[in-house]
Phi, psi and omega in degrees: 000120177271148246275177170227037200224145147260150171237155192198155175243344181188138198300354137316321168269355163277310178303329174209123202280352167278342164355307196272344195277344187261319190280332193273348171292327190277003212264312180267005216254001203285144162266154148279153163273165226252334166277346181266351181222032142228028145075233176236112166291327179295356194255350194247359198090163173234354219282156150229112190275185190301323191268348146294350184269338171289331181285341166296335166293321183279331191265166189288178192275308175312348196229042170264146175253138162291346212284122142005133163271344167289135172254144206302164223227083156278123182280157151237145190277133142287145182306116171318275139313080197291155168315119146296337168282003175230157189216110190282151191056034192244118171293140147248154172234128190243158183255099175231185138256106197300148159185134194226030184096333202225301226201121142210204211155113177296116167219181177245162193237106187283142151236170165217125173066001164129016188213100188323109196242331193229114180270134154216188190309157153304021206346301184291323139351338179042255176284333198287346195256038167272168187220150166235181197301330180284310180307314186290346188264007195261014176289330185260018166279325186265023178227045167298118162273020183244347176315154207268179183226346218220132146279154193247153155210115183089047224277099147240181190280173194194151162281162195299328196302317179293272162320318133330305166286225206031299197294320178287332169248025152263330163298351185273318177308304165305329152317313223265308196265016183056041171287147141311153168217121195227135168294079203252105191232153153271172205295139176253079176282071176272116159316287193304347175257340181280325171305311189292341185290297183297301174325299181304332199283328174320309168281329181228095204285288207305054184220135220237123173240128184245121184294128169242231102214108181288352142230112161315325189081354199325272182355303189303281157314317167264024173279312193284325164302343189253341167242355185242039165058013180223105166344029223204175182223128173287143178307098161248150158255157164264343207299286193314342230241164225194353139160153193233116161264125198247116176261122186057349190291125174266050174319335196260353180244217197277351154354119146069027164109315200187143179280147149241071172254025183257275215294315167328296199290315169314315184263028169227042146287166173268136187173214185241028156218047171299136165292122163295149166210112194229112182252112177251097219235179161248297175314172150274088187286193158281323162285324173281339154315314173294343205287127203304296191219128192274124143250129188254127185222179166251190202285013168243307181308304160348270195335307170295338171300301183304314191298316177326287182330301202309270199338305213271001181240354157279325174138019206250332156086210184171125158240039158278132191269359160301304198289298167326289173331307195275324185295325179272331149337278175319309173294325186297317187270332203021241186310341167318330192257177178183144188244126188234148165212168179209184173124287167248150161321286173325311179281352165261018196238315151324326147317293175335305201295303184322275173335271169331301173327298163317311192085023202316140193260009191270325149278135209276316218079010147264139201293145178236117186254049204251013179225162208190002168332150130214099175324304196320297221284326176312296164348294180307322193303286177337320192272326157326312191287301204283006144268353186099052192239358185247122210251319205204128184243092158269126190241101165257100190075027164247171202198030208310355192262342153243342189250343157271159204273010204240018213303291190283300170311338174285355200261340176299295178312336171307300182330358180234009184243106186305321177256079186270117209231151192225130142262114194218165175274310236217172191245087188273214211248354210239306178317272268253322191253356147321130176262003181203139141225158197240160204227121176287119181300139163322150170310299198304350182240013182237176171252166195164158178212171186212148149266076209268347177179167203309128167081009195236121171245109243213119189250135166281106184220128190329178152216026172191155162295115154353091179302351174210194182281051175283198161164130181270209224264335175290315193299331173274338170324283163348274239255316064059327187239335182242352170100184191276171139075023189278150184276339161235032167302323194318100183286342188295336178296291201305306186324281212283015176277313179281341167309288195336318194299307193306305190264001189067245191264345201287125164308169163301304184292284198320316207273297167349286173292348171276332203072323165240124205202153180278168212213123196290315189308093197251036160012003265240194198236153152202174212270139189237004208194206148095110214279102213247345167286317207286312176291332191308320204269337166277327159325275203295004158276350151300102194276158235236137177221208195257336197233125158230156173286106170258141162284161151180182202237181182250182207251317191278329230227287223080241174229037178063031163325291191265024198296002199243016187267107183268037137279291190297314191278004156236003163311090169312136184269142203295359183285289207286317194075012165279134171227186160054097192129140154240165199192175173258126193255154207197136159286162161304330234266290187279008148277330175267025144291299189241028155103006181281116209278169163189089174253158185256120178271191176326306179252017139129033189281158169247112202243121147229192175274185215228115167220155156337145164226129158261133163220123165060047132119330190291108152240144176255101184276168191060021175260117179315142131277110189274148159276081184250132199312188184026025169252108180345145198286133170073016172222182172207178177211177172177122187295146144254175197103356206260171118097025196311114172264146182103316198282013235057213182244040190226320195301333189298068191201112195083232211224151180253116180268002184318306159341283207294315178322083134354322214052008113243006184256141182237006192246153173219135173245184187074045197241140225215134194245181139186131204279144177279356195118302196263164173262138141244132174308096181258192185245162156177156191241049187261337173234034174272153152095011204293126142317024200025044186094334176297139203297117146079048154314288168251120189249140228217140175219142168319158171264321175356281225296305172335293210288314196308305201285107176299157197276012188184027149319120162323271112042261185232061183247136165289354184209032207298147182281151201254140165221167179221130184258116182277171146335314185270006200096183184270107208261108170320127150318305179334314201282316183224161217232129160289319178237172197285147180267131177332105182285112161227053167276359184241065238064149189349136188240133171224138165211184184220135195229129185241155182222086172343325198278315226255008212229135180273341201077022183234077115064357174311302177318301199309309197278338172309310205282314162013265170341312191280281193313346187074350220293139213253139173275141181255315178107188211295266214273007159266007176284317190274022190234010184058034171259021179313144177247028192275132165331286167228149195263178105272081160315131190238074176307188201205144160214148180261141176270318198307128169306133193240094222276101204300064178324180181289269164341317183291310172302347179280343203103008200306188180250150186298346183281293192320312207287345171285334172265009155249346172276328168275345189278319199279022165242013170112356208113037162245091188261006157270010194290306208305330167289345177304321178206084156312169138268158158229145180276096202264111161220142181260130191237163194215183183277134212289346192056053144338087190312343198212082182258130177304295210299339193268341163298325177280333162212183246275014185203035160050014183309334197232126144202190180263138168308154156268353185280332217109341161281148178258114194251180199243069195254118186330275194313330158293349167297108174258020138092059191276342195100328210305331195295287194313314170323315168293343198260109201297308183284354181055079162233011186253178226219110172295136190261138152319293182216154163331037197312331203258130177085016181237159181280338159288329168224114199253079182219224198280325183286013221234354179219165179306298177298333186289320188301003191286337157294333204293133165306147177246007164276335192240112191295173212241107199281135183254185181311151160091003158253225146216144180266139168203183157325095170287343177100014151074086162276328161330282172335291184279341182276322175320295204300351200272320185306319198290319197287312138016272174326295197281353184068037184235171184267180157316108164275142196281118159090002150288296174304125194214164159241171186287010200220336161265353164270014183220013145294101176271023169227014137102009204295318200261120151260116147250173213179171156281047182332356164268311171312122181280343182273001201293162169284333206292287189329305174279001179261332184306311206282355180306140170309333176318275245298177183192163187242149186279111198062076151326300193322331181253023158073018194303298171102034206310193160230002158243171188202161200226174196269134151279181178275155160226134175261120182257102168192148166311131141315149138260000000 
């Protein structure tokens, strides 16, 4: 049945309908020049060996290479003593908690040889132990070369010894004068550290321990304080719930604390109580992207929607017809719905009163205590410094003079504060006015414990011995509260003396190894308040302008923690598809209002325009503009977390939106755009990797129709199975074969099943195989030259709800770009309608590994073949790099290497010093020019577990086999498996009416196959 829908990745393709015949022309023909890719001859040789003389065959005469094919001679020293616990080329898994000020997530932590390369999930964590992309990128924050390394005093370098007096004898002085002495931290929920806190406060009664955070939660925390008498941000599930309306709330991001795409994704299976989602935004979040149905409106309109809801479901009635549409929703699932808002106080307290009414069962009542803001009190802090009233400042790992907007007046004031001491990573703004710093230890090197929400109690334990002269902010309390050289500086003695109180009967060692554990804390939230005329009235005092602002953070960025991680700052966001940028997102409709272009140049590059942006008196200069479909008319957006100065040389990357951020308010009026003139360059991989076009990549279906409608209805089946009517009749594709077919009856069979319904798009898979695979960051501008190297994509479609009338052209075959310019074109131009409020589509793709693999036919030196497990493999050193496999491969997932990364000077990024390379896996070589790279199914991964199961004299048990990319999956999209086991999940999902293969039609024969999507809502 053909679709009554169009698809499109970008309003490029809508404006030109050649558009894909051009990106595909364009795809092989670019040459290098011939000096960029023969590098430093004193460092490669002039030598030419055989296989650079194949390589001059293969490649055009501008991209032939010189370099030596020998890789450098490393001696390595053997162990005096070997560790008993370590076994080379043996992985250990230590059980810790990622947590950095900003994200956690209970996991476990891979090591090799004694050094951490891989974070993954916690499996006995359940929600708490999903990683999202920052958790997983946050193994190569800890072998960062911009980190300070040293302590300074005065700055120079200086010993711990030293500094420690300098820090004990302002603190005795600040004791002596009655001074404050303040602690200025982001939220710690550490039991052991607020004890140990309380102990120093003991010795030192003026001493403040004050919470700083550059996203704060304000909004959020006093929402909660005012209705459920409690400081916490409340717990939700999703499983029970039958639909969740979100007014500006990014649940699937950074929302409330903690994502809920686990307990979502559980509750979006398909059937007849599938959970509704109905989202009403100014932005394109990542959540209103997964959403059945989007209203995109701007933040005064929100506001008025929301106020409207609150009204029609206390009884007060309403005569918006949006607001009416959702508010009869609601009352119709009752305790079943649940309402999330974000933006404001207001608009979050008005969610609270809503749930309550509802009786909503998605709230648990448990408290999540892992933010700990309180303005009032920053506020107090403030007024401390600028009377002189602060003796001694320890600022641990804040940085409040870049994320606050009064930023620059706190750092004038520091000049009244005699002892300023910065524990800090990077030589940020907080370093540079510090008279003493101490270089904070990394998580992955410290001890530590957390309490992140009621009863769960969760431990931190190093996996590497301290990579520089660090220490974090508990081992100086110690030595600070006990003096120097004291027998009970250990922090690790005090940690487990105060666990013992915590865990009960659970040991100390036993508790390690679970990593997660209960907690005596049994907290909970229930409803005491909440003054909801008082919220009415902070709405509807947001005055409504031509422009307003919404802030927000990226699925990649955060609030700029890892702003120095160049995985995460070239991780394309999954909206835009953009990397190494933050920008102002604009509908189309107010771009051609104010003149704003994003136009493609000659080689298919994305150039937009560069403006001013004022808000309340704030202009921020230079920030670029993306044109992004489904963003509301009268708004713009723009991330924080960007533009980090100092901070090394990968964090200096966009514009710091922090200047305009209250720490509670995240929506804005009064907002003045004014164009500079100039252009910006983005990098981005949205129209790269193209499927030439072909009709109905990913494919979605209403549920009705799912449930009513057989899936191979003749007629009206949504997932009718492609047959080719053959000489015999009519024939599955699967039944035919140009070759004779693989006998794979025999030990594993592997395939992978991803499911378009359950995958958000926020990219934690990306940075999984990033990690496992070694996949080398190229930087800014070879990403915008589509030389991106990534394994695996999230491709991100855009599809129109407008009815598409099957023309003459379609049946002929044209291509879908053409058919968009006869349904928008013959009426003069209207070819934004389909960008005004798209659907969007996630979907990921890697190489399908293919039983009939195009690539292994082509070439000419057998470098790609097939597996009998199912896989397509890759062996490098026979690879001369002709292309010819890219060129075949219908799906584009193979990845040509350019250059060299790793040791080369051009691209100066982790691979390029000695500590970054300290990530790279040693199971998966780490590949040079001149070949091509793609997805292996992480055979590294599936061959361990066949060995290991082997050793014990046992089979494979279902849910071993796993890859780097279904295991850093939190809502489960990705299954791999044994498709010879019959009891495997791979095996039953296979049999769904869902599944489907990507381009079947060209008879490839993948090993992985996907889900359609169900959308639950009525079409119109």
């Amino acid at each position: 049945m053909a679709s009554n829908k169009i698809q499109f990745r970008s309003i490029h393709e809508l404006k030109d309908p050649a558009l894909n015949n051009k990106l595909a022309q364009k795809e092989f023909q670019e040459e290098i020049p011939v000096e960029d890719f023969l590098g430093d001859a004193e460092k490669n040789g002039s030598s030419t060996s055989r296989r650079d003389f194949l390589k001059l065959l293969g490649f055009s005469t501008a991209a032939v290479t010189l370099a030596a094919c020998e890789a450098p001679v490393i001696k390595t020293i053997p162990y005096v003593v070997k560790p008993h616990d370590i076994i080379p080329g043996i992985p250990n898994y230590y059980a810790s908690t990622y947590f950095d000020g900003f994200d956690f997530a209970s996991v476990l932590v891979k090591t090799r040889e004694g050094r951490p390369i891989k974070i993954e999930p916690n499996p006995a964590a359940g929600d708490l132990g999903k990683t999202n992309a920052r958790a997983q990128a946050s193994v190569l924050s800890l072998y960062d070369n911009d980190k300070v390394k040293q302590p300074k005093l005065d700055g120079k370098d200086e010993t711990f010894d030293k500094v420690d007096s300098f820090v004990l004898k302002g603190l005795d002085e600040a004791k002596a004068s009655g001074k404050k002495i303040v602690l200025l931290s982001h939220s710690f929920a550490s039991p052991t550290f607020k004890k140990l806190f309380a102990e120093f406060k003991a010795k030192y009664p003026t001493a403040e321990l004050v919470t700083y955070d550059a996203f704060p939660y304000s909004a959020a925390l006093d929402a909660a304080q005012e209705v459920f008498g409690q400081r916490a941000l409340p717990v939700y599930d999703l499983k029970g719930s039958e639909l969740v309306v979100s007014f500006q709330a990014d649940f699937l991001g950074d929302y409330n604390a903690s994502s809920l795409e686990t307990s979502y994704a559980a509750a979006r299976k398909p059937g007849p109580n599938m959970l509704r989602h109905i989202q009403v935004e100014s932005n394109m979040s990542l959540t209103g992207a997964n959403a059945d149905s989007r209203y995109r409106l701007k933040p005064s309109a929100v506001n008025k929607t929301l106020v409207e809801v609150y009204n029609a479901i206390v009884g007060g009635g309403t005569s918006d017809k949006t607001a009416t549409e959702i508010a009869n929703e609601l009352k119709a699932k009752g305790s079943k719905a649940v309402v999330f808002a974000d933006g404001s106080k207001g608009a979050q307290v008005l969610a609270h009163l809503i749930n309550q009414k509802l009786g909503s069962v998605a709230f648990t009542g448990k408290a999540n205590f892992l933010k700990e803001f309180d303005k009032a009190r920053y506020q107090e802090f403030l007024g401390w410094v600028n009377a002189g009233q602060v003796g001694v400042l320890i600022a641990n790992n804040v940085d409040p003079i870049y994320s606050h907007p009064k930023g620059e007046d706190f750092k004038k004031s520091l000049s009244k504060v005699p002892y300023v001491i910065a524990v800090a990573d990077k030589k940020n703004e907080m370093y540079k006015a510090a008279k003493a710093v101490i270089p904070v230890a990394n998580w992955l090197e410290s001890w530590g414990d957390i309490e992140p929400q009621t009863g769960v109690y969760s431990l931190m334990q190093p996996t590497i011995q301290k990579i520089y002269k660090s220490r974090q902010i508990e081992e100086s309390l110690l030595v600070w509260k006990n003096g120097k050289n004291n027998a009970a500086n250990n922090y690790y003695d005090y940690l487990k003396a105060n666990a013992a109180t915590i865990l009960g009967g659970t040991s100390f060692n036993k508790a390690l190894y679970n990593g997660i554990n209960t907690s005596s804390n049994a907290a909970t939230l229930s409803y005491a308040g909440g003054n909801a005329a008082q919220a009415v009235a902070e709405l509807g005092n947001f005055k409504a302008s031509e422009l307003e602002l919404v802030l927000y953070t990226k699925t990649s960025m955060g609030d700029g923690t890892q702003a120095n991680n160049p995985w995460l700052q070239e991780l394309p966001d999954p909206i835009t598809r953009m990397s190494w940028d933050n920008y102002l997102t604009i509908s189309p409709k107010d771009a051609e209002k104010f003149g704003i272009d994003n136009d493609l140049n000659a080689r298919m590059q994305l150039d937009g325009s560069i403006v001013n942006l004022t808000v309340n008196g704030v202009t921020i200069k230079d920030v670029p503009v993306f044109v992004q479909p489904g963003q509301a008319e009268g708004s713009v957006g723009l991330a924080l977390g960007y533009g980090k100065k100092n901070s090394g040389a990968t964090a200096d990357t966009g514009v710091n939106a922090y200047p305009l951020f209250d720490g509670s308010n995240l929506v804005l009026s009064g907002v003045k755009i004014e164009k500079t003139g100039e252009d910006h360059e983005f990098a981005g991989i949205q129209l790269q990797n193209t499927l030439m076009g072909r009709y109905e990549i990913a494919k979605e279906v209403p549920l009705a129709e799912f449930i009513n409608v057989p899936f191979d209805d003749e007629h009206k089946g949504w997932n009718k199975p492609l047959e080719y009517h053959t000489i015999s009749g009519a024939l599955p594709a699967r039944k035919i074969d140009l070759w004779d077919a693989f006998d794979d009856t025999d030990g594993p069979h592997f395939n992978l099943s991803i499911d378009l319904n359950s995958c958000t798009g926020c990219g934690a898979c990306i940075i999984a195989c990033q990690a496992e695979n070694n996949v080398p960051v190229v930087g800014k501008e070879e990403v915008r030259m589509s030389r991106d190297m990534y394994w695996l994509r999230i491709d991100r479609y855009y599809s129109s709800r407008q009815t598409v009338e099957v023309y003459e052209g379609l049946k002929e075959g044209m291509a879908v770009p053409e058919l968009y310019g006869t349904a928008f074109n013959k009426e003069g131009g209207a070819l934004n309608h389909p960008a005004d409020n798209p659907d969007v589509i996630f979907q990921p793709v890697m190489c399908q590994h293919c039983n009939h693999a195009p690539c292994e036919t082509v070439c000419p030196v057998a470098a790609t073949s097939h597996g009998k497990q199912g896989q397509n493999h890759m062996a490098y050193n026979r690879c001369i790099g002709t292309r010819y496999c890219a060129n075949n491969c219908p799906y584009k997932v193979r990845r040509f290497n350019w250059f060299t990364y790793n040791l080369n000077d051009k691209f100066d990024f982790n691979m390029n010093n000695d500590l970054g390379r300290m990530v790279l896996n040693p199971d998966v070589v780490v590949r040079t020019r001149g070949v091509m790279e793609k997805c292996s199914m992480c055979i590294q991964m599936t061959q361990n577990t066949i060995l290991e199961a082997k050793k014990e004299g046992r089979k494979v048990k279902d849910g071993e086999f796993q890859t780097a990319c279904s295991k850093a999956c939190s809502t489960g999209a990705m299954t791999f498996g044994d498709m010879n086991d019959k009891e495997s999940e791979v095996r039953k999902l296979y049999a769904s009416n869902r599944r489907y293969y990507l381009l079947e039609e060209i008879g490839t024969k993948p090993n992985v196959f996907y889900h359609t999507k169900v959308r639950n809502r009525v079409e119109k």
